[in-house]
Backbone as CSV, one residue per row, in Angstrom:
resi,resn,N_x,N_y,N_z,CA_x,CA_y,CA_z,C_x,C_y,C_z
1,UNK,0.813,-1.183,0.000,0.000,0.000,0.000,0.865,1.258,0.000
2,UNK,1.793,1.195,0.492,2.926,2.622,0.771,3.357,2.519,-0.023
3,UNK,3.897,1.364,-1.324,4.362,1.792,-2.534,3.387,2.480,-3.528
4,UNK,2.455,2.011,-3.620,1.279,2.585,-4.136,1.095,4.168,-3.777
5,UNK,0.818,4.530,-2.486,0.726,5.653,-2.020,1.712,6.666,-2.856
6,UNK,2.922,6.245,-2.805,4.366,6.807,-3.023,4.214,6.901,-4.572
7,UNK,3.582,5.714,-5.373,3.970,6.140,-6.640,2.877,7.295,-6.913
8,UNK,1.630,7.292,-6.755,0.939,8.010,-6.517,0.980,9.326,-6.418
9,UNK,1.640,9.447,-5.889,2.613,10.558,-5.191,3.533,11.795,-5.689
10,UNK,3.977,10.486,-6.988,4.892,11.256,-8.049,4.408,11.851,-8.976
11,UNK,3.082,11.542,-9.115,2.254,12.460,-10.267,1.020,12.901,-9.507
12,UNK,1.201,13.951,-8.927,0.065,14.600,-8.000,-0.881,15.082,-9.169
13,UNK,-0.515,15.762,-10.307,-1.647,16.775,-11.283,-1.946,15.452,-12.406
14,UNK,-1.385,14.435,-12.689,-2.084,13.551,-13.178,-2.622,12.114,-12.869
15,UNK,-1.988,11.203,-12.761,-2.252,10.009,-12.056,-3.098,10.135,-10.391
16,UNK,-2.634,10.843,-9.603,-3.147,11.170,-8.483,-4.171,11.629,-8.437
17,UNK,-4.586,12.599,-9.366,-5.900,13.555,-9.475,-6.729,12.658,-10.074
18,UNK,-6.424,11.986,-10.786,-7.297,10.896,-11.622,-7.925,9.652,-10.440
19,UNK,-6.959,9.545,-9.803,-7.486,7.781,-8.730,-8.471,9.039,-7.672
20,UNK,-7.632,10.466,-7.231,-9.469,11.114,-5.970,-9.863,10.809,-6.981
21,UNK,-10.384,11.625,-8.135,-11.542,11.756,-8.253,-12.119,10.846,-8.701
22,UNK,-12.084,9.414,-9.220,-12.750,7.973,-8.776,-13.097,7.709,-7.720
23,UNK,-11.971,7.818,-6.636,-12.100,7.491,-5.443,-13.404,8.543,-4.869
24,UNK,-13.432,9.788,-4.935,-14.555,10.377,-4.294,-15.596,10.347,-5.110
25,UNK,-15.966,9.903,-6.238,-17.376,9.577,-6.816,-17.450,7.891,-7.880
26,UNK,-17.148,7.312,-6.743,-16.559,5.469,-7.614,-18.193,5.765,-8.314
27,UNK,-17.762,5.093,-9.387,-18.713,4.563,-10.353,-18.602,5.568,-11.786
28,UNK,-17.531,6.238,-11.811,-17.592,7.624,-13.012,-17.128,6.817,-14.245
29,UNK,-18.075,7.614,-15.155,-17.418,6.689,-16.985,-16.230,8.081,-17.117
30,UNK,-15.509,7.989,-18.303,-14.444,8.677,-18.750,-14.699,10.483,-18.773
31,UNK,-15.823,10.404,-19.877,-16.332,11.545,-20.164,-16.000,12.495,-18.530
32,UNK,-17.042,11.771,-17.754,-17.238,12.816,-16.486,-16.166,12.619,-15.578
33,UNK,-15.005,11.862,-15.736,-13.584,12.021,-14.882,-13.120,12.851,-15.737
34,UNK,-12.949,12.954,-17.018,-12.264,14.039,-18.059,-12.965,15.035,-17.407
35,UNK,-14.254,15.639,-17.404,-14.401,16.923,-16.951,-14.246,17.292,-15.693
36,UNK,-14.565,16.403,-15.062,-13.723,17.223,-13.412,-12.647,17.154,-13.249
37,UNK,-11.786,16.557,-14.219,-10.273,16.653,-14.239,-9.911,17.998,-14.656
38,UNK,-10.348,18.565,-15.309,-10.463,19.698,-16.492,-9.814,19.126,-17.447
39,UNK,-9.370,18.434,-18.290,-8.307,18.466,-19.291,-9.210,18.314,-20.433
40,UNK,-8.882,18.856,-21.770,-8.864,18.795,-22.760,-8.687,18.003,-23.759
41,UNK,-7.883,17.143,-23.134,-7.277,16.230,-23.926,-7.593,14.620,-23.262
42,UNK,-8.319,13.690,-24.257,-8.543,12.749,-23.422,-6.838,11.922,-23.336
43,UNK,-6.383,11.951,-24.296,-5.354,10.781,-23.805,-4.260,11.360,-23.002
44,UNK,-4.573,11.867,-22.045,-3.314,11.709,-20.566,-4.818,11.505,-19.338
45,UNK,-5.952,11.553,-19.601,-6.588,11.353,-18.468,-7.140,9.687,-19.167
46,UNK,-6.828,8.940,-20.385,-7.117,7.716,-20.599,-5.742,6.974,-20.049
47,UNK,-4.503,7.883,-19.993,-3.350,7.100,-19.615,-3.232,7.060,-18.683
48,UNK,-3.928,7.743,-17.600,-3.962,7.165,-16.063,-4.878,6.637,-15.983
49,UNK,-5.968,6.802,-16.227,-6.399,5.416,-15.915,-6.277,4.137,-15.972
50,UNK,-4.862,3.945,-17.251,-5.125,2.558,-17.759,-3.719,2.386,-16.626
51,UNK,-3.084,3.261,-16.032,-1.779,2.771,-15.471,-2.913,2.493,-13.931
52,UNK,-3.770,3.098,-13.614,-4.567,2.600,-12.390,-5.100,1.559,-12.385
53,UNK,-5.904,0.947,-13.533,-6.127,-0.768,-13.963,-4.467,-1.513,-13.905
54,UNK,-3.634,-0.745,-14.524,-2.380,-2.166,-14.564,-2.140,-2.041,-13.156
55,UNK,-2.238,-1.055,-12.181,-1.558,-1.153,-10.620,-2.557,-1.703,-9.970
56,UNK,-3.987,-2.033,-10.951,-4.928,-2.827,-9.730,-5.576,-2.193,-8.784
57,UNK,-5.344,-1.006,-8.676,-6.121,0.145,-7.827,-7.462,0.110,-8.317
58,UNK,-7.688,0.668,-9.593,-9.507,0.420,-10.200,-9.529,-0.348,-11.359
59,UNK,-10.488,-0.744,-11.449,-11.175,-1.580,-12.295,-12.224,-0.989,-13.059
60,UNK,-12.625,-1.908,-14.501,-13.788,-1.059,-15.598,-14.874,-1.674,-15.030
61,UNK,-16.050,-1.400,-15.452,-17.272,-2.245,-15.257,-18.471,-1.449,-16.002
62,UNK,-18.438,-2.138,-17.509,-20.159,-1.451,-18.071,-19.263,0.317,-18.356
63,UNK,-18.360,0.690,-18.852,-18.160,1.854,-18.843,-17.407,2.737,-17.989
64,UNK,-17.928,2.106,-16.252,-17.560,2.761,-15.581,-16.230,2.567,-14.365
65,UNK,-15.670,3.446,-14.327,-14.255,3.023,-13.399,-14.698,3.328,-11.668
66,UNK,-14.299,2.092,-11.254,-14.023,1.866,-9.433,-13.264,1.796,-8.601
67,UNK,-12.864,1.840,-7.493,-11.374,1.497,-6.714,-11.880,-0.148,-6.804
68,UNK,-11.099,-0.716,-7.005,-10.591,-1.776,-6.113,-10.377,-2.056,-5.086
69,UNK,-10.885,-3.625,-4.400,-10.592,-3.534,-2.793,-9.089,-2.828,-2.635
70,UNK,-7.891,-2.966,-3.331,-6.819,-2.345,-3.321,-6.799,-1.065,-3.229
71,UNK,-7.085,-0.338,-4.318,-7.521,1.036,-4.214,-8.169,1.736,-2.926
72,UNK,-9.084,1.207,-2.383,-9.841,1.751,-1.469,-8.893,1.979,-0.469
73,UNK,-7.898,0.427,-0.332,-7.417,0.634,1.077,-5.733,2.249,0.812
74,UNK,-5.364,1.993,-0.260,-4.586,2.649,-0.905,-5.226,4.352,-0.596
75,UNK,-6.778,4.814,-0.876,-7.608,5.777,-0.719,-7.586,6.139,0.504
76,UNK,-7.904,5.237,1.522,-8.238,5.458,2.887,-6.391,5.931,3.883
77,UNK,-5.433,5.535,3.036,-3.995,5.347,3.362,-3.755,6.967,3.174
78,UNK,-4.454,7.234,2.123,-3.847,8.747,1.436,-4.327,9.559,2.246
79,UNK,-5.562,9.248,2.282,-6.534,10.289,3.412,-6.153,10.325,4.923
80,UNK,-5.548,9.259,5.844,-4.695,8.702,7.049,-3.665,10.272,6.458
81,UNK,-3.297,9.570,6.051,-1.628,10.266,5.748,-1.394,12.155,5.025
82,UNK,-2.446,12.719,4.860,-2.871,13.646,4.850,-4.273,14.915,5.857
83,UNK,-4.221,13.378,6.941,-4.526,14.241,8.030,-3.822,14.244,9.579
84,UNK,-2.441,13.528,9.249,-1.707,13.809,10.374,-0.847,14.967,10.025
């Protein structure tokens, strides 16, 4: 989980911003993570996601992306670790 956290970590404005905002509304299709991401461009908010499926953090389902039991605990780690 702390490697996770850590890689996480290294891309705060992309990869990171991409797993909150799954993590605070699980069940989002692309379209509506692209717009609360703001970006313009889908392929750097399609390339984190697909590096969040290869790390096993979220998963697809019907469209839409979820944490993973992994993810969650990875979610709940970030949130720990940003309120001490």
């Amino acid at each position: 989980m702390v490697e996770d956290i850590n890689w996480l970590n290294e891309d705060k404005e992309g990869t990171r911003k991409v797993f909150q905002i799954i993590a605070g509304e699980n069940g989002l299709g692309l379209r509506k993570i692209m717009a609360i991401h703001g970006s313009k461009n889908w392929w750097p908010v399609k390339a984190c996601v697909k590096l969040l499926i290869d790390r096993g953090l979220v998963v697809e389902s019907e469209g839409s992306y979820r944490l993973t039991e992994t993810g969650k605990k990875v979610s709940d780690g970030i949130k720990t670790m940003e309120g001490i």
